[in-house]
C-alpha positions as CSV (number, residue, x, y, z in Angstrom):
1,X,-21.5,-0.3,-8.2
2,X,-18.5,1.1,-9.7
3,X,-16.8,-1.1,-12.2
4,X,-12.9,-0.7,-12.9
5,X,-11.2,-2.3,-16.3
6,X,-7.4,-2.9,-15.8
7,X,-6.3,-3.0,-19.9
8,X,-3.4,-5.3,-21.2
9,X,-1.3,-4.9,-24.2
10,X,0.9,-7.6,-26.0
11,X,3.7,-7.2,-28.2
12,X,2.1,-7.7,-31.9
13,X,-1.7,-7.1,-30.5
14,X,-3.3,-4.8,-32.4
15,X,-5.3,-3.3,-29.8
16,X,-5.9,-3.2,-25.9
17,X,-7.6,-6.0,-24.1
18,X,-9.7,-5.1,-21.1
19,X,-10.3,-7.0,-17.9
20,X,-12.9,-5.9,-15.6
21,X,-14.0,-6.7,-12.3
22,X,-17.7,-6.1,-11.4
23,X,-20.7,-8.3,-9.8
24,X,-21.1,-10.4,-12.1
25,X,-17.3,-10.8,-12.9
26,X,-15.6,-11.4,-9.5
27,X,-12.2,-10.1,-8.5
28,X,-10.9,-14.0,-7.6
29,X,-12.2,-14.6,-11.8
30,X,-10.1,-11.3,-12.4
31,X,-7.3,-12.8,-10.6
32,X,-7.0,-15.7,-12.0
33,X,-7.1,-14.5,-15.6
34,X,-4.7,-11.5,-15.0
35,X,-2.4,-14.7,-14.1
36,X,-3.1,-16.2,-17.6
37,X,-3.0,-13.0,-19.5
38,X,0.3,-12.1,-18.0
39,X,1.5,-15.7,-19.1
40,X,1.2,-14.8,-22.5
41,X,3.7,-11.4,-22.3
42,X,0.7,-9.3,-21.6
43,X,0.9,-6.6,-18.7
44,X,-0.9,-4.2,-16.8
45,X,-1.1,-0.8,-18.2
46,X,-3.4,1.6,-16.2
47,X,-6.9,1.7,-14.9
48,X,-9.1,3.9,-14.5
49,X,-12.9,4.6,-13.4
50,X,-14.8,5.7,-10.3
51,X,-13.2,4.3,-7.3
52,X,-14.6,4.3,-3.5
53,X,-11.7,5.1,-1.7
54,X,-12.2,8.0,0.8
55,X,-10.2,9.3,3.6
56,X,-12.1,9.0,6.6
57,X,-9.6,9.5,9.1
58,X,-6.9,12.2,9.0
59,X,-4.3,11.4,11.9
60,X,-0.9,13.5,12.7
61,X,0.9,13.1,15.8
62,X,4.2,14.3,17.3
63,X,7.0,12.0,18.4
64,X,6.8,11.3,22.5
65,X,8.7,9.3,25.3
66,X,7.1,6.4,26.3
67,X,8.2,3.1,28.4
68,X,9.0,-0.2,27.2
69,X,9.9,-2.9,29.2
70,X,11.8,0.0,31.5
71,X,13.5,1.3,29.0
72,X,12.3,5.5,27.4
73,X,11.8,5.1,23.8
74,X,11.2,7.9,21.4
75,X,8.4,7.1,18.7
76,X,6.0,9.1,16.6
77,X,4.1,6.4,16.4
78,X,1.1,8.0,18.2
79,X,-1.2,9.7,15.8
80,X,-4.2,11.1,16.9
81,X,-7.1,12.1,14.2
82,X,-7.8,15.8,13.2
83,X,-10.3,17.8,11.7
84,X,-10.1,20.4,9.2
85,X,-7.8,20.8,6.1
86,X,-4.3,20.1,6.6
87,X,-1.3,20.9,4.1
88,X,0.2,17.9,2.7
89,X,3.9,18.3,1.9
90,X,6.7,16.6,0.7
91,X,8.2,15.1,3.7
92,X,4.8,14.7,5.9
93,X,1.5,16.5,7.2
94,X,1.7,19.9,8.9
95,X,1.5,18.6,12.5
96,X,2.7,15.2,12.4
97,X,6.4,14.4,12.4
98,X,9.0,10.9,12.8
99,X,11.5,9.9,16.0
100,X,13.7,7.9,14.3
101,X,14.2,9.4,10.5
102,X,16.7,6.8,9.6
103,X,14.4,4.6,9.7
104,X,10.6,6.2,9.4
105,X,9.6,9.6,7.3
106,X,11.4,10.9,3.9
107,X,10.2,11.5,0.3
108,X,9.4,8.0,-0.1
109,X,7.0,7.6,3.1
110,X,5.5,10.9,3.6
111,X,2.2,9.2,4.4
112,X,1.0,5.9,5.5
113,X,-2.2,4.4,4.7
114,X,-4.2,1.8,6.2
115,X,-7.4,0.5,5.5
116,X,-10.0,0.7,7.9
117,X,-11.6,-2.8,6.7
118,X,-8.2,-4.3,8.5
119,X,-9.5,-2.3,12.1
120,X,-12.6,-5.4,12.4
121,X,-10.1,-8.3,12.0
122,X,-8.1,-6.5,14.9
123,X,-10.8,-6.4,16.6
124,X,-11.2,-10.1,16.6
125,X,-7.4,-10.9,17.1
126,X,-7.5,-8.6,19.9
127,X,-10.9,-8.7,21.3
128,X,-11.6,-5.9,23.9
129,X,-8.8,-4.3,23.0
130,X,-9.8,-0.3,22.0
131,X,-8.5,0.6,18.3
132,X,-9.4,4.3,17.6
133,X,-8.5,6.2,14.1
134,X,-4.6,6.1,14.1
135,X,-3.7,3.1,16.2
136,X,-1.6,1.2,13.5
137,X,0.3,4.9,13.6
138,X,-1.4,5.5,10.1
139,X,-1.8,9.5,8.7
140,X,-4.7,8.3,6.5
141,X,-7.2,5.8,7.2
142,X,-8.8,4.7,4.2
143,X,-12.3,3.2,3.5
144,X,-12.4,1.3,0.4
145,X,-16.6,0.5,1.2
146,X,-17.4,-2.8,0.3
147,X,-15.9,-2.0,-2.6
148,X,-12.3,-2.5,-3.9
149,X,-10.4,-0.5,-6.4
150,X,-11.8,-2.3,-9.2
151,X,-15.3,-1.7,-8.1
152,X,-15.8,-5.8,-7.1
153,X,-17.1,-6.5,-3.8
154,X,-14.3,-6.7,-1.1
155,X,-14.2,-9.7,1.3
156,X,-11.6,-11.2,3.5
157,X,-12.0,-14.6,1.8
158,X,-11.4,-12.5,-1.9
159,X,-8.9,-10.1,-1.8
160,X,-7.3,-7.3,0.4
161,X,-6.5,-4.1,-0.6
162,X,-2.8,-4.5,-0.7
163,X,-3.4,-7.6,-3.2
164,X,-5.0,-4.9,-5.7
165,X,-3.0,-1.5,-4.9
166,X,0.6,-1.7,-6.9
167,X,3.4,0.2,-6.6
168,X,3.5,3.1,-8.8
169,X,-0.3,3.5,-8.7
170,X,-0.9,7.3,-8.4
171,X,-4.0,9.3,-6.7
172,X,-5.5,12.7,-6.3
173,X,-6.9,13.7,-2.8
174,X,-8.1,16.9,-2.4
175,X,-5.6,19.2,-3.6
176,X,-2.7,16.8,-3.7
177,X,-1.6,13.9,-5.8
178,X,0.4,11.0,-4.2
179,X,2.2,7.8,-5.8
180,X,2.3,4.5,-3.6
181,X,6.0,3.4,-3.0
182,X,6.2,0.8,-0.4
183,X,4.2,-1.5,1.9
184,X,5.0,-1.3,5.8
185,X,7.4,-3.1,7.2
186,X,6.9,-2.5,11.1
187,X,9.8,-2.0,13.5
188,X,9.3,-2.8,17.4
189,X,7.5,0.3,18.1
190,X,4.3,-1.1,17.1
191,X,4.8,-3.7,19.4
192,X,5.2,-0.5,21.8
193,X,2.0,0.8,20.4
194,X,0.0,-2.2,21.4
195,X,2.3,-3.1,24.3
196,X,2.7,-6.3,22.8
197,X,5.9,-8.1,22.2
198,X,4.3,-10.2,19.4
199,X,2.5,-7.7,17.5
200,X,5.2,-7.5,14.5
201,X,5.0,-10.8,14.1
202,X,1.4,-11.2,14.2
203,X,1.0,-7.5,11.7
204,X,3.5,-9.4,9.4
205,X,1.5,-12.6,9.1
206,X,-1.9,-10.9,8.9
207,X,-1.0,-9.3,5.4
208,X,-2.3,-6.6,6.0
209,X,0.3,-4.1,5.5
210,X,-1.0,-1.0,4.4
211,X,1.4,1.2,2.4
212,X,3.7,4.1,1.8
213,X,2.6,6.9,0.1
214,X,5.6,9.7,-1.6
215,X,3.4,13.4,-2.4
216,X,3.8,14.4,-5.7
217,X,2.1,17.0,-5.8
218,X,1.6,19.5,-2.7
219,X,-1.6,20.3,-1.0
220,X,-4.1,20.3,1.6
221,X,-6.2,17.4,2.4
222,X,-8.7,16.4,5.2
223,X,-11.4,14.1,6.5
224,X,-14.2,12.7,3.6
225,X,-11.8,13.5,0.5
226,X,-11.7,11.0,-2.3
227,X,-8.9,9.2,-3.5
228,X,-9.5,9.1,-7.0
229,X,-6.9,7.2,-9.4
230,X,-5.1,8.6,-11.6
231,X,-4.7,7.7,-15.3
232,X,-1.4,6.4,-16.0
233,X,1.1,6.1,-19.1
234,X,1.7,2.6,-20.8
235,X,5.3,2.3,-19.2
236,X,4.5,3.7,-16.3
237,X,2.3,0.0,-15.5
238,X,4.0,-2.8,-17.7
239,X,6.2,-3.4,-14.9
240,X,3.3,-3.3,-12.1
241,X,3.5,-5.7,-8.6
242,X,1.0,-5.4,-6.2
243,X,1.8,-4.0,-2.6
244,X,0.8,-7.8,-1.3
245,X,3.7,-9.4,-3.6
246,X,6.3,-7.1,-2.8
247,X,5.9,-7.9,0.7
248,X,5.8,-11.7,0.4
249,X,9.0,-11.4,-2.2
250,X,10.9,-9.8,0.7
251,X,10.6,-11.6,3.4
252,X,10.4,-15.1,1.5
253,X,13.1,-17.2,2.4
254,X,13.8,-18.2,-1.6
255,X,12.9,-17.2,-4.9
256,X,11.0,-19.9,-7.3
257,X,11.6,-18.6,-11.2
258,X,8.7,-16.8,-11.3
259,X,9.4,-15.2,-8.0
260,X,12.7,-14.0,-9.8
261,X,11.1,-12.5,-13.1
262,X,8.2,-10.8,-10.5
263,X,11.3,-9.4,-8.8
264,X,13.2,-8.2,-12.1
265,X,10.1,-6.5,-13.2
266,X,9.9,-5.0,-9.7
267,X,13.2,-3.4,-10.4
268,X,12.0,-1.3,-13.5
269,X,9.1,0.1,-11.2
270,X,10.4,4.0,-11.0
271,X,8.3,4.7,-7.7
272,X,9.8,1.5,-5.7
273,X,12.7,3.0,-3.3
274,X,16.0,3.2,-4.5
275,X,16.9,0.9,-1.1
276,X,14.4,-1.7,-1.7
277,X,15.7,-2.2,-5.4
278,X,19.4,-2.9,-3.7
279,X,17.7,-5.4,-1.7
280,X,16.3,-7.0,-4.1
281,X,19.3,-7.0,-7.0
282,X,21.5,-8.4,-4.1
283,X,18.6,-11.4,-3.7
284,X,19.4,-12.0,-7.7
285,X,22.8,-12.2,-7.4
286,X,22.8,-14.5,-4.9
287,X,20.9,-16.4,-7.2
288,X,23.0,-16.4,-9.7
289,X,20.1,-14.1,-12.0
290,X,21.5,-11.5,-14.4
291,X,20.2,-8.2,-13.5
């Protein structure tokens, strides 16, 4: 089993501290020490290891007209998966492109991820409903095993992928290298996806989100590459917030204190979208919180 140490540094601490998940250390233990670590000033740095995330489903797809409720709506939503290597650029994959760039596509969500673990509770909320590769309009569907990405075993009753991937975290797959920026935040046309007026709501209640990925670091990619972490600098992680809790600090109604400081270290997180930071300073202000 792969085991993954997340380190922590304190001001005045002469040395890093480690905190590892593995069998006989569970990730809910890990959890709930990272919350008491953190208490006491320190943060997350970096972490490194083996990891078992692998892209097993490379899906492009090009925008079409479809009908909804009688009315033509243009979405790129479709995504069909491919074989073969594919070039990975900036904006997107060769072969897959957005309707609406306003809203979908750009630097900051070249490529979206979703775990395949999240396709078996679809299955039950949606039972005999058919969910190929690609349905949630994702260009790369991820297997994390039973596995996270700190090597602990992965259960719907533990932890989800988005509670353990963070903002800034950076991977290597294939020839590329790509930094996660953002959850998903779905518009309507998943709901046109699924022909199902409820489906946002329901995709935003699961938690499972999947997220943004920005390329930095051209290449080509494909079906069975590894997604192998990437070391990180010290300042590049004192400020790190999982994909899970930027979610939930979005669309929460208010802000407890802690939900503020969580938030103000959010801000200092270079990878996070220059848009979602607005968002978020406005939230402050409202509040009354210095910046």
């Amino acid at each position: 089993m792969a085991v993954l140490l997340y380190h922590y540094y304190a001001p005045g601490w002469p040395k890093l501290h480690r905190l590892m998940a593995g069998p006989h250390f569970p990730v809910s233990c890990a959890r709930a020490l990272q919350n008491k670590v953190r208490g006491l000033g320190c943060q997350r740095i970096f972490y490194q290891g083996s990891t078992k995330m692998k892209l097993v489903s490379l899906n492009t797809g090009l925008p079409r007209e479809v009908v909804w409720h009688g009315i033509n709506v243009t979405t790129g939503i479709f995504k069909q998966p491919v074989e073969g290597r594919v070039a990975l650029r900036k904006l997107n994959l060769d072969g897959d492109r957005q309707a609406d760039l306003t809203v979908h596509g750009g630097r900051d969500k070249a490529v979206y991820c979703y775990p395949v673990m999240h396709y078996g509770y679809w299955k039950r909320e949606l039972p005999g409903r058919d969910l190929p590769m690609g349905m949630f309009g994702e260009n790369f569907t991820i297997d994390f095993g039973r596995e996270d990405i700190n090597g602990a075993e992965l259960s719907e009753n533990v932890g989800l992928p988005e509670d353990l991937v963070h903002i800034g975290d950076r991977f290597s797959v294939g020839s590329a290298e790509v930094v996660v920026t953002q959850p998903r935040l779905p518009c309507y046309k998943l709901g046109v996806r699924f022909q199902l007026d409820d489906m946002v709501k329901r995709f935003l209640f699961s938690g499972r989100s999947g997220f943004y990925l920005a390329v930095t670091h051209e290449g080509e990619v494909g079906a069975g590459d590894e997604m192998k972490a990437i070391r990180q600098p010290r300042d590049e992680h004192s400020n790190s917030i999982s994909v899970s809790d930027i979610t939930r600090l979005y669309i929460a109604k208010r802000y407890s204190d802690d939900d503020a400081r969580a938030v103000r270290r959010a801000l200092q997180v270079a990878a996070l979208p220059e848009s979602w930071k607005e968002y978020f300073r406005e939230r402050l202000q409202r509040m009354n919180v210095q910046v």
